[in-house]
Structures are given as structure tokens and as C-alpha cells.
ROPAKOL-537847 format. One record per atom (N, C-alpha, C): residue in three letters; x, z, y. Coordinates in steps of 0.2 Angstrom, whole numbers, padded with zeros to 4 digits, always signed. Layout:
BEGIN
ALAXZY/...
This chain:
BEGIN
UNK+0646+0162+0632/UNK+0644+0157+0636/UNK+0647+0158+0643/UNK+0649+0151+0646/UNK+0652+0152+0655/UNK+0647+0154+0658/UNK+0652+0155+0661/UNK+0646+0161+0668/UNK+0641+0155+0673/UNK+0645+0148+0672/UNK+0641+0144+0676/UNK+0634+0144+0672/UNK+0633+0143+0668/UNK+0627+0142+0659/UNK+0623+0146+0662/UNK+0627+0152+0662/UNK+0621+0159+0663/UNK+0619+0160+0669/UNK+0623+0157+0673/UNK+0619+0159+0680/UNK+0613+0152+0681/UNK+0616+0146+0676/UNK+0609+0142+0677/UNK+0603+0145+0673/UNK+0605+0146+0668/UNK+0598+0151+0664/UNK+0595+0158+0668/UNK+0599+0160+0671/UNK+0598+0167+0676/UNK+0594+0166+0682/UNK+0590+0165+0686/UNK+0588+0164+0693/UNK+0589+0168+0694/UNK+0590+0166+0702/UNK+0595+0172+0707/UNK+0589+0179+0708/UNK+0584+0177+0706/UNK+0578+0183+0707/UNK+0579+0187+0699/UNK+0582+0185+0696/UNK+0580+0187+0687/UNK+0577+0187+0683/UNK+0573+0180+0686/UNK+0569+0178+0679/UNK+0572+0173+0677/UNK+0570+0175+0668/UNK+0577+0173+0664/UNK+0573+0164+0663/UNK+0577+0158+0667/UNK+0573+0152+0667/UNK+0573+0148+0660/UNK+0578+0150+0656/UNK+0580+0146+0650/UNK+0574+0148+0644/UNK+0570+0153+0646/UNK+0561+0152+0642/UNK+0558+0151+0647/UNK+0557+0146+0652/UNK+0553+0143+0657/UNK+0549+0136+0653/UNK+0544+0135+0653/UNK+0540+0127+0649/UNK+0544+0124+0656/UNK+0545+0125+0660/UNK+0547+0118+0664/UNK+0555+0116+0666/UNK+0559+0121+0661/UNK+0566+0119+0664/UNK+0566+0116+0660/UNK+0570+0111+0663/UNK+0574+0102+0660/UNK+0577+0104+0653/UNK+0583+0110+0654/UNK+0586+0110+0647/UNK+0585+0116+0643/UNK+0580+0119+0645/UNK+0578+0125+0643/UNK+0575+0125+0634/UNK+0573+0131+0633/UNK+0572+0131+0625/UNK+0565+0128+0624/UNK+0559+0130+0629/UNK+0555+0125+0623/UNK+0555+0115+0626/UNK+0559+0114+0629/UNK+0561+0107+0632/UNK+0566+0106+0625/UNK+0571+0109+0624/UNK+0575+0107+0618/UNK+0573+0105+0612/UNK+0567+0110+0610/UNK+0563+0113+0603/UNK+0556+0110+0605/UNK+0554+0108+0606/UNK+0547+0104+0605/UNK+0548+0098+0604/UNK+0554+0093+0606/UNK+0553+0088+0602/UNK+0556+0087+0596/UNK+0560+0091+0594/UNK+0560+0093+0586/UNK+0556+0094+0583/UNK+0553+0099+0585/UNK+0546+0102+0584/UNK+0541+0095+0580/UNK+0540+0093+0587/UNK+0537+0086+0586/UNK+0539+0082+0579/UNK+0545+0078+0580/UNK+0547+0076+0576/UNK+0548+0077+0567/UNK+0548+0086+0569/UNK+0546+0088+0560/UNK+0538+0087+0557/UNK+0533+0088+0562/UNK+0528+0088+0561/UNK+0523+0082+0562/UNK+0527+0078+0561/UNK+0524+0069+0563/UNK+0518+0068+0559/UNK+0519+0069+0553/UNK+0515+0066+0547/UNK+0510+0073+0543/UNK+0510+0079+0545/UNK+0509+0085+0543/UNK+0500+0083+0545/UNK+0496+0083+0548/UNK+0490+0079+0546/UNK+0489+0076+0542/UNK+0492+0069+0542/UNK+0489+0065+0537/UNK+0489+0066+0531/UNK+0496+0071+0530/UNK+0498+0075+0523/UNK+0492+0078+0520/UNK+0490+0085+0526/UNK+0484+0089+0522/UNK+0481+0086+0520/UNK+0477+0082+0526/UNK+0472+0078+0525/UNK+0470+0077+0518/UNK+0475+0073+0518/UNK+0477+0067+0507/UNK+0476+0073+0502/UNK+0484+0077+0504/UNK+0483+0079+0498/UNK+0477+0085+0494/UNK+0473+0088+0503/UNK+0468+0093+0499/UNK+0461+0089+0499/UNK+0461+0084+0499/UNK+0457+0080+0500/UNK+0449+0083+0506/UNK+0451+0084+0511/UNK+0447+0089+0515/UNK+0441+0085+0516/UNK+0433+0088+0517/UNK+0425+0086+0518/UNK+0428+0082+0527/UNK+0424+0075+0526/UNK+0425+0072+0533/UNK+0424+0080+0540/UNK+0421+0082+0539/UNK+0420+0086+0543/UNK+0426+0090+0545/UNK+0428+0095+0539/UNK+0434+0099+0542/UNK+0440+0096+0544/UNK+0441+0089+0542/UNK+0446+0082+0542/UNK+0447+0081+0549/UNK+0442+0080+0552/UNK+0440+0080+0559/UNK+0443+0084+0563/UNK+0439+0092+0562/UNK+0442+0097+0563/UNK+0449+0098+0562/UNK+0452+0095+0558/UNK+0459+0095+0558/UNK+0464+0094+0562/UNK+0460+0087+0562/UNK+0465+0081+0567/UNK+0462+0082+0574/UNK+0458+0085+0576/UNK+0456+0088+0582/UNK+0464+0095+0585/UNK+0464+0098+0582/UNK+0468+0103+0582/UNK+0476+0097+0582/UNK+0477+0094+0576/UNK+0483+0091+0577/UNK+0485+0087+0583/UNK+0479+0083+0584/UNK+0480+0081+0592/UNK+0481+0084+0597/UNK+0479+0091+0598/UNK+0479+0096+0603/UNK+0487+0097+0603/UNK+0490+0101+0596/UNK+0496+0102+0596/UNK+0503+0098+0599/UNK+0498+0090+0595/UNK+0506+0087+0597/UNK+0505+0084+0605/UNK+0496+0086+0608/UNK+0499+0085+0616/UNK+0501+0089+0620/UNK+0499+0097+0618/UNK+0503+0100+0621/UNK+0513+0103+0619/UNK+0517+0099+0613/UNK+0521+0097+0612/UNK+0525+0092+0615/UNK+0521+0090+0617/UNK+0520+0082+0622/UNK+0524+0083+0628/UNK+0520+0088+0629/UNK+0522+0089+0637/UNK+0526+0097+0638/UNK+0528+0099+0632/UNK+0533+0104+0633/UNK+0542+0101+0632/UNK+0540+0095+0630/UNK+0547+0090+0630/UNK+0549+0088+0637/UNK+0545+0088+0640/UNK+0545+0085+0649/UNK+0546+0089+0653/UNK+0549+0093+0654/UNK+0549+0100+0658/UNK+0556+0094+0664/UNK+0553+0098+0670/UNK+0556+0094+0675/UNK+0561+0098+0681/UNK+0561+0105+0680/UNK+0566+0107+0683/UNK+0572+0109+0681/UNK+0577+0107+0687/UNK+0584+0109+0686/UNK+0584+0113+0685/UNK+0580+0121+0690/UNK+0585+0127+0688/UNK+0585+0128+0697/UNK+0583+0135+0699/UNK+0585+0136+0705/UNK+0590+0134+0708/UNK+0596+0135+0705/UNK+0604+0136+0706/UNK+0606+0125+0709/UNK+0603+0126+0704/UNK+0603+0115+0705/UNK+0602+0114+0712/UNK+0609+0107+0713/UNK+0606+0106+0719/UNK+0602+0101+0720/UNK+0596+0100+0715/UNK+0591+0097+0717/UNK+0585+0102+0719/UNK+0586+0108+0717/UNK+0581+0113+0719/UNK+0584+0119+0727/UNK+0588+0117+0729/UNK+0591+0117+0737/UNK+0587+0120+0742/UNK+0581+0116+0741/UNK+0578+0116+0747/UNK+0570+0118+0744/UNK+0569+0120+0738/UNK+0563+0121+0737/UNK+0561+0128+0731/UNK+0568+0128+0728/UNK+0567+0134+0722/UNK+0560+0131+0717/UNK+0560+0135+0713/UNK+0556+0135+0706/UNK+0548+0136+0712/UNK+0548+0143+0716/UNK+0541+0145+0717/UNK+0541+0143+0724/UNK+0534+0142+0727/UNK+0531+0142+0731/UNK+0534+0148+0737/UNK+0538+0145+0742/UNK+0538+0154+0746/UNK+0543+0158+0744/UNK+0545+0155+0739/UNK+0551+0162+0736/UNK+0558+0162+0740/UNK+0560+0159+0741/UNK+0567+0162+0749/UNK+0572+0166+0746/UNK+0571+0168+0741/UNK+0575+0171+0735/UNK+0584+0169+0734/UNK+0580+0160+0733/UNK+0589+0158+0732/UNK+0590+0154+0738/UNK+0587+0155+0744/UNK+0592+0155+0750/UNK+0594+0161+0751/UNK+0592+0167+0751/UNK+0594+0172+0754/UNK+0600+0174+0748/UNK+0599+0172+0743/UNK+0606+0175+0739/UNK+0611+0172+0738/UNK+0610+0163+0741/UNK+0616+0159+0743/UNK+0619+0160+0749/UNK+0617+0162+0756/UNK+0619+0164+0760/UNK+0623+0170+0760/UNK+0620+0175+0755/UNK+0625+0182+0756/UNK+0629+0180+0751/UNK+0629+0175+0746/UNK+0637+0175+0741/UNK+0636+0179+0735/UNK+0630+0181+0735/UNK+0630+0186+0729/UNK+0627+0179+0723/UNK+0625+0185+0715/UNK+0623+0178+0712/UNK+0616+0182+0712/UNK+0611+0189+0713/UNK+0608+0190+0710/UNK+0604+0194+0716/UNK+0596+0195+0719/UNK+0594+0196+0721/UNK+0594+0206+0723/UNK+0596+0208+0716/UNK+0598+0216+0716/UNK+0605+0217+0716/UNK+0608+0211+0719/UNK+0615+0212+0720/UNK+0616+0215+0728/UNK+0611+0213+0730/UNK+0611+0215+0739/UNK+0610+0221+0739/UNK+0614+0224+0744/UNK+0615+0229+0747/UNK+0609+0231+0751/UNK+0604+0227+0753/UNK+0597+0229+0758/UNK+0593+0228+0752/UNK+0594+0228+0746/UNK+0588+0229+0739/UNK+0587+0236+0740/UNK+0581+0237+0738/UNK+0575+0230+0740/UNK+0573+0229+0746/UNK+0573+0224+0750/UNK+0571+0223+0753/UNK+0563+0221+0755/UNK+0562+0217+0761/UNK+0554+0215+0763/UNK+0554+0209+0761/UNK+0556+0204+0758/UNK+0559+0198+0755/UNK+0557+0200+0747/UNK+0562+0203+0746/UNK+0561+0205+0738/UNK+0553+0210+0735/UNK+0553+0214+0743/UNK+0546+0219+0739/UNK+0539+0212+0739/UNK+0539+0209+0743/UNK+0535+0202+0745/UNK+0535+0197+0737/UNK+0541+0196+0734/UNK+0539+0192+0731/UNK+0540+0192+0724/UNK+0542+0201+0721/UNK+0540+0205+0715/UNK+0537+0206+0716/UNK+0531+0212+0720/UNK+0526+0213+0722/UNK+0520+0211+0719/UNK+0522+0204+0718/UNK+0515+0198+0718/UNK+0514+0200+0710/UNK+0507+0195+0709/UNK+0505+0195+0702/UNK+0511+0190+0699/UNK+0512+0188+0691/UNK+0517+0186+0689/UNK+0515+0179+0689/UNK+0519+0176+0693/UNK+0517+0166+0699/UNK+0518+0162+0691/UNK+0513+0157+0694/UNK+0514+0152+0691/UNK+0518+0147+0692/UNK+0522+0146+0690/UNK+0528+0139+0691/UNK+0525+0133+0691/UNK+0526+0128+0694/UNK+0525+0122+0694/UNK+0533+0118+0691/UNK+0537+0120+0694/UNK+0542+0117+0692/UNK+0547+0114+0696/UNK+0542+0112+0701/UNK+0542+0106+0705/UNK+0542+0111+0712/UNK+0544+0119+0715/UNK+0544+0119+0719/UNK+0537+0122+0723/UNK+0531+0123+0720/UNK+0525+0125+0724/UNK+0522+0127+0718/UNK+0518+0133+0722/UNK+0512+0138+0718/UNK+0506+0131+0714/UNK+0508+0134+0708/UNK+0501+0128+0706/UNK+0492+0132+0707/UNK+0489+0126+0712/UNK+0484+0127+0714/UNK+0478+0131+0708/UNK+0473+0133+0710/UNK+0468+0134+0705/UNK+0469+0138+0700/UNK+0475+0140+0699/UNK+0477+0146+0692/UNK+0480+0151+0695/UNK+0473+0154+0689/UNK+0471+0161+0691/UNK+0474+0164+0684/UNK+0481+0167+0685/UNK+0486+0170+0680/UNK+0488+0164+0673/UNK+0486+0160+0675/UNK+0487+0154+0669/UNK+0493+0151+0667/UNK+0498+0151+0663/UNK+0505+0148+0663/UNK+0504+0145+0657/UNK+0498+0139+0658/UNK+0497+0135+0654/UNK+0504+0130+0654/UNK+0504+0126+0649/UNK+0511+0121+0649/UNK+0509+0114+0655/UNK+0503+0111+0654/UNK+0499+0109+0660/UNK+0501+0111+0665/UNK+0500+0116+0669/UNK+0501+0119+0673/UNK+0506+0118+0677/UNK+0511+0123+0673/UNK+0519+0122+0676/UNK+0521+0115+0674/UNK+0520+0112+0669/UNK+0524+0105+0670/UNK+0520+0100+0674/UNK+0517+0100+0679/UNK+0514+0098+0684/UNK+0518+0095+0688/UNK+0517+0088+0690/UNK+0524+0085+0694/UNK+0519+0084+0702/
């Protein structure tokens, strides 16, 4: 892989963003509307063939519906990617300063500095593990939840 690829999948803090729910081209953005796509008809399949009591049918399609919404919105993931310059001025997280400070010094990684660890880095590993929104801010109300909701929050 080029180094530009992996330094988009790499954020400059080191979390590996290419299993992030909210990056643009990342794996579950790629793979869920495949996803989607192979299991279109997998309801109404069971459904027929085992001839399921209205009740567990229900129950069925309660679940399928759940799947294919939260598949729904694992297609839609809205982040560039730190490195992107549409994420410039805002990063993945809320407060994280991460990749300004590692654009300014020229490095690509935040353990690449010479002042690691710093007051900057002990501050924002430190924390519990953040929820992404995607979009640049702490998502409100979650309390350790990396639901897909969540982070793909616009």
C-alpha cells in the first residue's frame, strides 16, 4: 500500500481510522452496502420457506428491519480522515489538537515527537476511549457508546 493510503487510514494520533463506522472510505462504509445488497430478500426467504407462526414472522422482520437500518447508516459514514483537507480545521474529535500539532512539527505521528508524551498527548489519551462523531465534536449524551447512530451523526 503507498504511504499516502496509510497515512489516510493512520491518524496522526494512531488510531487506525480505516475501522472507524464514520470514515467515508473505510471498511464498514465499503462492506455494508454489499452487506445490504446480499441480504435484500433473506427475510422474506425465511419467512416462506419455514413457514414461520405470525408471531415469530413479526419477530423476524422486527430484527431485519433493525439490521438493514443500522446497515443503512453504516454506508454513510461522513468523514474524510484527519489528514483530509476537509478535516483541517476540525479533526475527527472534539479538542483533539493532535493533527495540528503534528502538522506543524512535520512529523506524521503523534509518538514521533520528540516532547512525547507531552501535556497535549497525556490530555487526550488519558481520556476514556471518545466517541467520534465524525463531523469534528464530542457526541453529546454518550456515555462510552460507539453506537453507528452516534458517530455517524452529521
Amino acid at each position: 500500500m503507498e504511504r499516502e493510503k496509510l497515512l489516510h487510514y493512520l491518524a496522526p494520533c494512531s488510531f487506525l481510522c480505516y475501522t472507524c463506522l464514520a470514515l467515508r472510505d473505510g471498511a464498514f462504509s465499503e462492506c455494508a452496502p454489499r452487506l445490504l445488497a446480499y441480504s435484500e430478500d433473506v427475510c422474506e426467504f425465511l419467512t416462506e420457506s419455514f413457514r414461520l407462526p405470525p408471531g415469530e414472522q413479526k419477530e423476524q422482520e422486527a430484527f431485519f428491519d433493525a439490521f438493514y437500518g443500522t446497515l443503512g447508516q453504516l454506508s454513510g459514514g461522513g468523514c474524510h480522515g484527519c489528514r483530509s483537507d476537509a478535516a483541517l480545521k476540525r479533526g475527527c474529535l472534539s479538542g483533539c489538537g493532535i493533527s495540528d500539532c503534528v502538522r506543524e512539527r512535520e512529523i506524521d505521528f503523534c509518538a514521533q515527537c520528540e516532547e512525547f508524551p507531552c501535556r497535549k498527548a497525556e490530555e487526550f489519551f488519558g481520556k476514556d476511549p471518545p466517541a467520534c462523531s465524525g463531523a469534528g465534536r464530542r457526541v453529546a449524551g454518550e456515555s462510552g457508546g460507539w453506537t453507528p447512530g452516534a458517530i455517524l451523526k452529521r
